[in-house]
N, C-alpha and C positions, 0 to 999 in steps of 0.2 A: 948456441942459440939461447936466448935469456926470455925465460915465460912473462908474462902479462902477468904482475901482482893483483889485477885485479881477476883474472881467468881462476888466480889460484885462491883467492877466497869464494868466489861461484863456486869451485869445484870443491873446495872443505866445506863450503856450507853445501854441498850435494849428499857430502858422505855423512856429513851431522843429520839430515832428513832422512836418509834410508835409515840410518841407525834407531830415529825416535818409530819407524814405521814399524821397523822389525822387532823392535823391543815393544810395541803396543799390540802388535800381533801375537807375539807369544807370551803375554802377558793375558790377553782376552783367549786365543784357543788352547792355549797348552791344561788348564784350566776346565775349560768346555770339555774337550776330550777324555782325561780324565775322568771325569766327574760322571760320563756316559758310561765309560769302560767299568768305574769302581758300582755306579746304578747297576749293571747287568751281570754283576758278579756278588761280590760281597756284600751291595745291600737287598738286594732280593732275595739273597738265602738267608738274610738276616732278617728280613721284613716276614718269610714264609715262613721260619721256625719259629716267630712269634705270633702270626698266625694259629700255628698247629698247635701251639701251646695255651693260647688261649681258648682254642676248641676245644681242647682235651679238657680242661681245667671247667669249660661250661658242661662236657659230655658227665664230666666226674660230680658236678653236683645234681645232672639232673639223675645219675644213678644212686648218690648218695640220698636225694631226696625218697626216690621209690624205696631204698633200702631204711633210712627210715620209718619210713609208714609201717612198710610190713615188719619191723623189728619195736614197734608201737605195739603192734596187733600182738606180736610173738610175746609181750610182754604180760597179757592178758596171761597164757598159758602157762609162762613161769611161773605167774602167781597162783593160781589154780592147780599146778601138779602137787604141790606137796600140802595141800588143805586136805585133814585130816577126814573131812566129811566125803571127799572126792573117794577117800580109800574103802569107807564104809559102804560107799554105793556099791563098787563093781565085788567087792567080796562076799555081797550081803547074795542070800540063794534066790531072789528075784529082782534083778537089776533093773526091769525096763521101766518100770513107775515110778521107782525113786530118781532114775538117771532121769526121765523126763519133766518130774516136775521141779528135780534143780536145774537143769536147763531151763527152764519157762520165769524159773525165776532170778537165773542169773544174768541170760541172755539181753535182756529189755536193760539193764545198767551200763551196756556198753554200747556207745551209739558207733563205731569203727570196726565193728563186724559183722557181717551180712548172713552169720549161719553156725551152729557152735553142733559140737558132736561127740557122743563117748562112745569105745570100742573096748573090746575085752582086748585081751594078751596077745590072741593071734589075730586082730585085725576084724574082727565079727561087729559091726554096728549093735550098740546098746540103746543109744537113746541122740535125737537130735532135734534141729529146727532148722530149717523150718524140716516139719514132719514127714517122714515115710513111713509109714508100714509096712509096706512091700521090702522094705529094706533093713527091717528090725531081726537080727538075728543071724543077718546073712555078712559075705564079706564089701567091707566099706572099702573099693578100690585100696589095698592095701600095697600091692603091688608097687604104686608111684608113691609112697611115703613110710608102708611097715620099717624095711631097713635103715632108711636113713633115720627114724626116729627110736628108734632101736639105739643107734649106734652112738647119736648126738648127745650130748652130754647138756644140751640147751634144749633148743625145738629144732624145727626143720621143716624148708617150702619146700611143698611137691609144685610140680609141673601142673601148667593149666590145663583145664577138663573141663566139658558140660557136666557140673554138677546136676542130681537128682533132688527135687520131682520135675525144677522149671528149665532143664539143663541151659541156663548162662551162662557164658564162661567163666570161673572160678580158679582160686589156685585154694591149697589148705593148707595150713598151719600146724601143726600137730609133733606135741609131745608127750614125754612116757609116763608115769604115774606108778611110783615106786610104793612096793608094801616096807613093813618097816624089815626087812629081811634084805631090802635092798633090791629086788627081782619086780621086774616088771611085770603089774598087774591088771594092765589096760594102759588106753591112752585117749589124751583129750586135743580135739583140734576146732579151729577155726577157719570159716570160711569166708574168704573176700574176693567180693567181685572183679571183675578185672575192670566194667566201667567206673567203678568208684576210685579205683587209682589212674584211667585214663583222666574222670572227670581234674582231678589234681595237677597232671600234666597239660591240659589246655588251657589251663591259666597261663603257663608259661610261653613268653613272645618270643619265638626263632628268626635267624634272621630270613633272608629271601632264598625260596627256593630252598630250604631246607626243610627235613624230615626228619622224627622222630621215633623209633621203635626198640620194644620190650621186649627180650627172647628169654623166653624159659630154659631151663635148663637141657628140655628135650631140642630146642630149636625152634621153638614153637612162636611165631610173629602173636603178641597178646592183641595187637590193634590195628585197623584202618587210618590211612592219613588223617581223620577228623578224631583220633582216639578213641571209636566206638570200639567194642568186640570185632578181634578178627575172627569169622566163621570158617573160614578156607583153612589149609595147610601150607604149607611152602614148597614152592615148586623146587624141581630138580638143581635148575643153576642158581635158585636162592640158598640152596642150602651146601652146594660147595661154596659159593661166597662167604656163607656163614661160619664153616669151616674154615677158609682162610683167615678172616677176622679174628678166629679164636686162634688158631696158629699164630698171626701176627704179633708181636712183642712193643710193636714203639705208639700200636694206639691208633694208628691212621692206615688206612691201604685207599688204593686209588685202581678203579675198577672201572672198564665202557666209560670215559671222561666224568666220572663221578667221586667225590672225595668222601670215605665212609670213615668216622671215629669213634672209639666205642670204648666203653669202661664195664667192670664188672660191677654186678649186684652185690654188695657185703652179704655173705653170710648165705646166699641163696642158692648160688648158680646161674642165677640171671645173668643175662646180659644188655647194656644199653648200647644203641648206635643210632649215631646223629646221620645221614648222609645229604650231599649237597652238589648241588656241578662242581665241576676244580675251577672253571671259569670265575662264575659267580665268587666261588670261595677266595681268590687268590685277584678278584677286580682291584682291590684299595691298591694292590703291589702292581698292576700293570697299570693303573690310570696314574698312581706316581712317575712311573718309568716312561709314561706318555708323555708327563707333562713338564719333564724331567726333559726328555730328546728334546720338547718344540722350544722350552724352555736356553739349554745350548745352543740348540740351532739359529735363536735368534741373537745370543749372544754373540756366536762365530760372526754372523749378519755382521752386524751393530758396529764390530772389533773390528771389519774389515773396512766398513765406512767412515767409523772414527779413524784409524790408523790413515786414509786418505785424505781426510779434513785437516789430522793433523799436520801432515805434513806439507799442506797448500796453506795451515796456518803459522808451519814454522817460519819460512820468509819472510811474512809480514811482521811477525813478534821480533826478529833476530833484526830487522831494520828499526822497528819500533823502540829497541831496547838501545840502541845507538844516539838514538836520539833524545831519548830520556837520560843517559850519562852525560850528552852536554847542556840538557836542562837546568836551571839554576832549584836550589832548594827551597827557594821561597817563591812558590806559583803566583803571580801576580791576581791572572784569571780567576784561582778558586777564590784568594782572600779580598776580591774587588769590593765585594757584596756583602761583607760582613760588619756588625754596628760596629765593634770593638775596634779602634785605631789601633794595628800592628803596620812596623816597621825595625828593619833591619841597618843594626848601626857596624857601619866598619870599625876595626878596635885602633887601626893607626891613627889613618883622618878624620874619624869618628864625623864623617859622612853618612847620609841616610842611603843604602843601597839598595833597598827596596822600602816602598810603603805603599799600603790600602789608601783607597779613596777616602773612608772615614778619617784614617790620621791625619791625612792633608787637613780637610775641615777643621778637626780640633785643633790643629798648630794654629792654623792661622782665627779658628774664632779668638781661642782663649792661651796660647800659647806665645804670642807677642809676633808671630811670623809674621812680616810683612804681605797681604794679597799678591804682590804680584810676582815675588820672589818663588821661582818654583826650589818643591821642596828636594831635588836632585842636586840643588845647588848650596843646601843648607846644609850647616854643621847640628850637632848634639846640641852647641851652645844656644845656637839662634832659637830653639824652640823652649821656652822659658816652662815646662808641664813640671818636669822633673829637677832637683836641685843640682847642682853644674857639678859638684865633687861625688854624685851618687854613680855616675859611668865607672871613675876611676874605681872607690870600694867593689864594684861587681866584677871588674877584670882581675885589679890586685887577689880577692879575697874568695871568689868564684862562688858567694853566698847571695842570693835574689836580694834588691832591693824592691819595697811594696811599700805603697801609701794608701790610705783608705779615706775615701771622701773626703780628699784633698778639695779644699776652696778655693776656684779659680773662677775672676770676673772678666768676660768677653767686654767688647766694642763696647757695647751698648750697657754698659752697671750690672748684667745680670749675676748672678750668682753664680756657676756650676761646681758641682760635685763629683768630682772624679777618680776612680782607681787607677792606679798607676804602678807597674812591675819593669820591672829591668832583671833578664838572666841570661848570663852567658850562655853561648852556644861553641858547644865543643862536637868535632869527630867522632871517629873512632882510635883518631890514634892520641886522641886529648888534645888536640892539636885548639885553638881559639879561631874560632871561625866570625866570628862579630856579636854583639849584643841584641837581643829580642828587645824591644821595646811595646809593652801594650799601654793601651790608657782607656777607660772603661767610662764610660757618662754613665753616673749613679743618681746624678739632679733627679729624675723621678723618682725613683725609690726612697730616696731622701726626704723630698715632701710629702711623699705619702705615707713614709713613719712619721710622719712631723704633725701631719694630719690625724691621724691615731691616737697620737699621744694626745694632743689637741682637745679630741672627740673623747678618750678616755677621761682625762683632768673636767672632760664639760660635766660629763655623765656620772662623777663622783659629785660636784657641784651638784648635780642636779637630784642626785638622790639626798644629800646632803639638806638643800632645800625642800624636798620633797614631804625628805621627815619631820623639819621641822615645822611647815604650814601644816600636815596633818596631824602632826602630834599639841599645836597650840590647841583645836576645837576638840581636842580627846582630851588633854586634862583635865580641864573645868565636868567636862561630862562624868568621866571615874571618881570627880571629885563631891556631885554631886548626888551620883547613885551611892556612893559611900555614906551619904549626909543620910538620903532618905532612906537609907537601910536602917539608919540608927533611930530615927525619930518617928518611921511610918509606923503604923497600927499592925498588929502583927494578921493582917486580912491577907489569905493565902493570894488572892488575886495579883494583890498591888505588889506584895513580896514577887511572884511568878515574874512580873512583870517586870520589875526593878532587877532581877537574878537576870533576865533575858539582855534586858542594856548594856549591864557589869559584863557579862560575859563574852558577848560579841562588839564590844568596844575594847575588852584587854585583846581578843584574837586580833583586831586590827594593830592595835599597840606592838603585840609579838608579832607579827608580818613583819611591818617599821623594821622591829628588830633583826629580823631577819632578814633582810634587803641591806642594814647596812653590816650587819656580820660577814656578809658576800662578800663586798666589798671590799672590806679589810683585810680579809684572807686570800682576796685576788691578788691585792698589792702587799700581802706579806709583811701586812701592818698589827697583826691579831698577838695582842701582848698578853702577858698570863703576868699573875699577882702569884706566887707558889710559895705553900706552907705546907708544912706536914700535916693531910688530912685522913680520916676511915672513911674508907669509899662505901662502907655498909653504911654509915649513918649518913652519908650524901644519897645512897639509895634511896632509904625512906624517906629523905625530904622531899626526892621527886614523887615517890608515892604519893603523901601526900597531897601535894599539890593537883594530881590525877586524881584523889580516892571520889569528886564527886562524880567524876564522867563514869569510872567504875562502879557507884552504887546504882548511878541510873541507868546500866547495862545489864546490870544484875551479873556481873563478871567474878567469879572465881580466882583470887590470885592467893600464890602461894609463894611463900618465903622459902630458900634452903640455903642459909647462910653457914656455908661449911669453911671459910677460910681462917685460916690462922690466922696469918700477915695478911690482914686488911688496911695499913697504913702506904698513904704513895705522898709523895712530892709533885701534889698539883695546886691548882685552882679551884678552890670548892665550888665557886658561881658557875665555872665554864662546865667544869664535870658535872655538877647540878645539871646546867644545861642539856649537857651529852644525854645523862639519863633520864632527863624530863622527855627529852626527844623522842627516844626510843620503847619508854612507858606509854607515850603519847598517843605513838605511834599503832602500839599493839592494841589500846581501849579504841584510835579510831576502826580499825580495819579488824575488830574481832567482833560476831554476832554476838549478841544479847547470851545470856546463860553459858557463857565462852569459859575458857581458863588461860588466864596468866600465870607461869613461874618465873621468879625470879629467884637466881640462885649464884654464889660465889663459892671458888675454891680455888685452889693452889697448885696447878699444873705443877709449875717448879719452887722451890726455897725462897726464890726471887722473885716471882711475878704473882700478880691477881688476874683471874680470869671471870668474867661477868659476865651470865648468857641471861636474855630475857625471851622466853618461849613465849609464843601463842599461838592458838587452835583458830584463826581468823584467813583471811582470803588468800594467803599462801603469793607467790611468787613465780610466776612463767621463771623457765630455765634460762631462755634467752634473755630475761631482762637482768638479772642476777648482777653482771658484769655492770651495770648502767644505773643500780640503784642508788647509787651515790655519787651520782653526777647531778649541778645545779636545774634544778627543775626539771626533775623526773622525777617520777610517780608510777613507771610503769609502761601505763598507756594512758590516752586520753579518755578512755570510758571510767576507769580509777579517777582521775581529776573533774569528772562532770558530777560523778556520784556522790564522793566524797570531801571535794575541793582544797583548798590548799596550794602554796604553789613549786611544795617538792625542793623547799631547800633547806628543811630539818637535817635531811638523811646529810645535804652537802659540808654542810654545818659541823655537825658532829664529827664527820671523820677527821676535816683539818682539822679540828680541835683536839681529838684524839689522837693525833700524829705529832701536833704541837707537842703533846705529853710526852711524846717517845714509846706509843703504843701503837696498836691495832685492832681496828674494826674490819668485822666481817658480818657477812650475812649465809645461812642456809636455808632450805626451801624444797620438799619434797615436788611442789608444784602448785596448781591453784586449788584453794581450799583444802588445803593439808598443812595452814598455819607455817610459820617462818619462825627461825630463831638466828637474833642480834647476837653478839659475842666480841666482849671488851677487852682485850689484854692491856695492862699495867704493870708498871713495874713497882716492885713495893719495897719499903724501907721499914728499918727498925721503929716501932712505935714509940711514942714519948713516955717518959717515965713515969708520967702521972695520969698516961691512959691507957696499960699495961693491965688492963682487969677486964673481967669476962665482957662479951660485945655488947650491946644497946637491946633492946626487947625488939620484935619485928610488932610495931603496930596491929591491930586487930580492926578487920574493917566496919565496927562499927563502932568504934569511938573517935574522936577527932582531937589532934593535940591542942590541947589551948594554947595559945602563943604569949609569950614569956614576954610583959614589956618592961623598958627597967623605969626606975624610979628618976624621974626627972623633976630639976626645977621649973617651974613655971614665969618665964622672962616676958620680954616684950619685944615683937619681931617686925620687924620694917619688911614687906614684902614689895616688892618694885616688879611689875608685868604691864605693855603698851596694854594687851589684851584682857578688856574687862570681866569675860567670864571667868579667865584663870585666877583673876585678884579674887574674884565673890566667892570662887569654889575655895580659894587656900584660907580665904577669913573664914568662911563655915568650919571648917576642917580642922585649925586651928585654934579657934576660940573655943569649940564644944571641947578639945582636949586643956584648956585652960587658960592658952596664950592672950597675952594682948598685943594684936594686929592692930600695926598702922597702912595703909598703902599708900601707894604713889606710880605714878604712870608714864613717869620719865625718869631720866639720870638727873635734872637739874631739881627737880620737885623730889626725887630722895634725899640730897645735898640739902634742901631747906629744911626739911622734916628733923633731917639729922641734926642740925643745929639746934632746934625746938626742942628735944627729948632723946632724953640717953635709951639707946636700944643694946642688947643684948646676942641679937642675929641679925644677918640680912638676907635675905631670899629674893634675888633677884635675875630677871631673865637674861640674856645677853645680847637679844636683838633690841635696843630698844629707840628710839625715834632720832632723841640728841645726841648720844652719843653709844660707845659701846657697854655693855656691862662691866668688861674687861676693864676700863677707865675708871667705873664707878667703885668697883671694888678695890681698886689699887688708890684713889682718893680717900675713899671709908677707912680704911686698913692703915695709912698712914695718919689721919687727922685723930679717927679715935681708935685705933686698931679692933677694930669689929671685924668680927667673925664671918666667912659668908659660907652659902651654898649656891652654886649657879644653877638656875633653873631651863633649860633650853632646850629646844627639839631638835638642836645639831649637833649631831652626835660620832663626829669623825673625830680620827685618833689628835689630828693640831688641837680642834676644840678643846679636845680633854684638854691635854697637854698646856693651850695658852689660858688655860679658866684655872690650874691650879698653879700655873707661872705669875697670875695677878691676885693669886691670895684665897681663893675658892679653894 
């Protein structure tokens, strides 16, 4: 008889179901069970001897604690047995007036005794407090302390008693008081209440249902559940309990469902015990073990139902998984939807075996496919995206072919921009299974760097222009507060007033400058002049330049120019710069009567380091990270108060990095002053400047400035803009020149012809043509000298003004 091949995979896939069943089964309760059996064995006895351990370890400090106090108290006595005055009391032939008024006067110094006492040899009361009479000369309970302090070679607690006259419960303290023969000659004790060591024990928090108590040595309970004096005695099967406990060895008995622990008193005989229900005590081990059963139980649950689901879900997987092996590997469905044209190229007929909806599109926008030709019917060739020998190198040579914003024009002339990759697709067994083909439309992103670029090129233009319209109405202006500095009446008003123009017309000028320093440094146009300079005497020319903001602060600055190697390979204007910056920086943001240090030294052989401290409005933590970021200042309450637009700090650093250095900043926080700190690298100094450093200026003298000795020529000044002509003839002629002007390129060319000049100072914007022309005509006809005058101040400008002869 021949079975039904198909009977016999029903029935293998039967025995594969029960298998996942019973293997999910004993996988969830083999586990559960377990887990119960080792809870109700090995970890509850491990859970309850940590437990008991930890009781014991609370039972041991609160014994230790009482044994403390009264080994506090007992120290009173130690120090009192062997004082030589103690010995003259009890020897002397009437002891009870000397013994009581040292008592009166010793008692009151120690506030941790409630009662002090002296007794002759045999125990007879001499002298105490608080006071008995009744009890002077007779025996002082000797009986619960004579021997044992007889014998102690320290002190020794008696057992609790109503002490006399106010009988509270009490215990005494008491030791022996040696003559110098060594023989005991009396003995002195203390008295402490038993509520002043309950009041100690009620501080301390137990947990629930727990109890507390103090057993004297006789067995004597010292206290009530609230810690008062116990007045009662111990009943009869309190004190065979008591008895057991003390027989006991491991510290816990368990008595009528109650769990009792107990430690001894050091040194006393005391005894402490905690007691509590066993319930209460041993709750945390059975609500785990609770929670532990419900916990399996629901596992077992869970395990059963899974292992059922699973197996109603193997069938459908084991069918599902059938049908995913003759699925092809490139899911048409997932990649329907997606922008990126993919398609699958056979490697024989280098036919398209699969492709996305997107690819179709680009073939046929910009890849030359014909509309109506479907793309199941096209070769590799027909789709023109890719170059026709790039298939072959990616099968030969199994290395991705990729093009990047390849330009391809659709139907209609447009442009597109598109990524294009080709890579083998291989097995597992390396076997070539056909070519990936993606192609990527990048046209947006394309124009939108194009656009960027665009808006960036506008926005240097535009700063470009910005500086130079602002900068044309500022130079006539500095030109002519310069003039009226020189020639006005020395009337402090008009001075004030002339100082206020000059001033906040150069901070506009330095803005200017700073807007197009950004700039440069954005596009990594920021060129350095490098010579070997001492950065101490670039220091002080920025001081300088500060020393009037400083005088009018009434600021405090000090020098400490400790470096050796003070010579680096930089730029003196820009480093100027840097430390103009950061002097600047600390006169704005330091109060009035403030202090600045500046100071250099020599971390290493090879470097300069340059810190400039001040005591001024300090630095948030948080902003530290961001201080040298373009246009920061902190916060905007800093930019309201102080103004400025925060790209000093931005400035500097490139500039300092240029160098091949490092700026930082530190800052305990606000109003705890900040310090700048410049590292440089430094070079051998020159040999003719190899002699001790420069003097650090003193602030109140002002350097005179050094002009040199010039000829006095005749200068053709060329500007469209008539106040910059009027302010450079002022300016000029009071220094001795003789100024001609002119207001174009063609009206310099006549002038020139008329009279031989010596310079030319001319702007580069000018109506007819460009500066750039005139001086390359000048230059050639009579080789005249020029300087370009202009408010454009990008690195080409430079660049084409000293390419035509400036």
């Amino acid at each position: 008889m021949q079975i039904n091949p198909r009977f016999k995979s029903r029935q293998r896939r039967g025995y594969e179901r029960l298998n996942i069943v019973i293997t999910i089964l004993l996988a969830g309760w083999v586990p559960s069970i377990l887990t119960l059996v080792i809870s109700y064995t090995i970890l509850t006895n491990t859970l309850e001897s940590k437990i008991l351990r930890d009781r014991q370890t609370f039972v041991q400090l609160i014994a230790h604690s009482v044994g403390e106090d009264l080994g506090r108290t007992g120290g009173i006595i130690e120090y009192y047995q062997t004082q030589p005055a103690l010995g003259k009391i009890l020897t002397s032939p009437a002891p009870e007036p000397l013994a009581q008024e040292w008592l009166r006067d010793t008692f009151f110094s120690h506030p941790l005794i409630d009662g002090m006492f002296l007794t002759s040899f045999d125990g007879r009361l001499v002298g105490a407090l608080p006071y008995d009479q009744e009890m002077i000369g007779r025996d002082y309970r000797s009986k619960s302390w004579l021997d044992g302090a007889s014998a102690s070679p320290d002190v020794f607690v008696a057992s609790v008693h109503p002490r006399s006259p106010d009988n509270r419960k009490a215990t005494e303290i008491v030791g022996a008081v040696r003559g110098a023969d060594g023989k005991i000659i009396g003995f002195i004790g203390v008295s402490v209440l038993v509520e002043r060591i309950g009041r100690r024990l009620s501080t301390i928090e137990f947990t629930d249902q727990s109890t507390c108590q103090i057993l004297d040595q006789d067995g004597t309970p010292l206290f009530t559940k609230d810690f008062n004096p116990n007045p009662g005695a111990m009943s009869a099967s309190g004190l065979k309990l008591i008895e057991r406990i003390r027989a006991d060895k491991t510290g816990h008995v368990e008595h009528e469902g109650n769990l009792y622990s107990s430690a001894p008193v050091e040194n006393t005989g005391w005894m402490t015990v905690v007691a509590q229900p066993k319930s209460v005590a041993y709750k945390p081990v059975h609500d785990l073990l609770s929670k532990m059963t419900i916990l399996s139980g629901w596992l077992i649950a869970l395990t059963g139902i899974f292992a059922w689901l699973a197996g109603k879900a193997y069938r459908r997987q084991s069918e599902a998984a059938q049908r995913i092996e003759r699925e092809v590997i490139f899911n048409e469905k997932i990649l329907a939807n997606m922008p990126t044209g993919i398609a699958l190229v056979d490697p024989e007929t280098r036919r398209f075996l699969q492709a996305n909806e997107a690819f179709g599109q680009m073939a046929k926008r910009f890849g030359d496919l014909a509309p109506e030709t479907d793309l199941a019917d096209a070769t590799y060739a027909d789709v023109k995206i890719a170059p026709s020998d790039a298939i072959d190198k990616v099968l030969s040579l199994g290395a991705p072919f990729q093009l990047i914003e390849q330009a391809l024009q659709d139907g209609g002339g447009a442009t597109h921009f598109v990524n294009v990759n080709l890579l083998r697709l291989q097995d597992s067994q390396q076997t070539v299974q056909g070519v990936l083909y993606f192609v990527e439309d990048k046209t947006r992103d394309v124009r939108q760097r194009q656009e960027l670029i665009s808006a960036n090129a506008s926005k240097d233009e535009f700063l470009a222009l910005l500086s130079h319209e602002l900068r044309n109405p500022l130079s006539p202006v500095l030109a002519m507060v310069a003039e009226l500095e020189v020639r006005t009446s020395d009337a402090p008003e008009v001075r004030q007033a002339l100082e206020v123009i000059r001033r906040n017309v150069e901070l506009e000028a330095r803005l200017i400058d700073d807007l197009l320093d950004v700039t440069r440094i954005s596009k990594g146009k920021l060129q350095l002049s490098l010579e070997v300079v001492c950065v101490e005497e670039i220091l002080q020319r920025a001081y300088e330049i500060c020393r009037q903001g400083i005088l009018a602060k009434k600021l405090h600055v000090e020098f400490r120019l400790r470096a050796e190697q003070s010579y680096v390979n930089g730029d003196p204007a820009r480093l100027q710069q840097v430390f103009w910056n950061l002097i600047k920086n600390s006169v704005k943001f330091t109060p009035a009567d403030g202090r600045i240090i500046i100071e250099t030294f020599n971390p290493t052989k090879d470097q300069i380091e340059i810190k400039i401290t001040d005591t001024g409005i300090g630095i948030d933590e948080e902003k530290l990270g961001k201080i040298f970021n373009a246009f920061e200042q902190g916060q905007s309450s800093i930019t309201r108060r102080y103004g400025g637009l925060g790209l000093g700090l931005a400035i500097s650093k490139a500039m300092v990095t240029a160098h091949g250095g490092n700026i930082s900043v530190e800052s305990a926080g606000p109003d705890k002053g900040a310090t700048f700190t410049v590292i440089l690298s430094t070079v051998p100094a020159p040999a003719e400047s190899k002699s001790p450093g420069a003097k650090v200026p003193s602030e109140g003298k002002r350097l005179a400035p050094i002009r040199p000795k010039q000829r006095k020529g005749r200068v053709l000044v060329v500007d469209d803009h008539q106040d910059t002509c009027i302010g450079m003839k002022m300016m000029l002629e009071r220094r001795g020149y003789h100024v001609t002007l002119a207001h174009s390129a063609d009206q310099a060319v006549e002038k020139a012809r008329e009279a031989k000049f010596d310079l030319l100072i001319s702007d580069i914007g000018l109506p007819d043509r460009s500066g750039y022309e005139l001086m390359q005509e000048l230059r050639a006809k009579n080789g005249l000298p020029g300087i370009a005058l202009s408010g454009f101040g990008m690195e080409n400008d430079i660049s084409r003004a000293r390419a035509a002869g400036f």
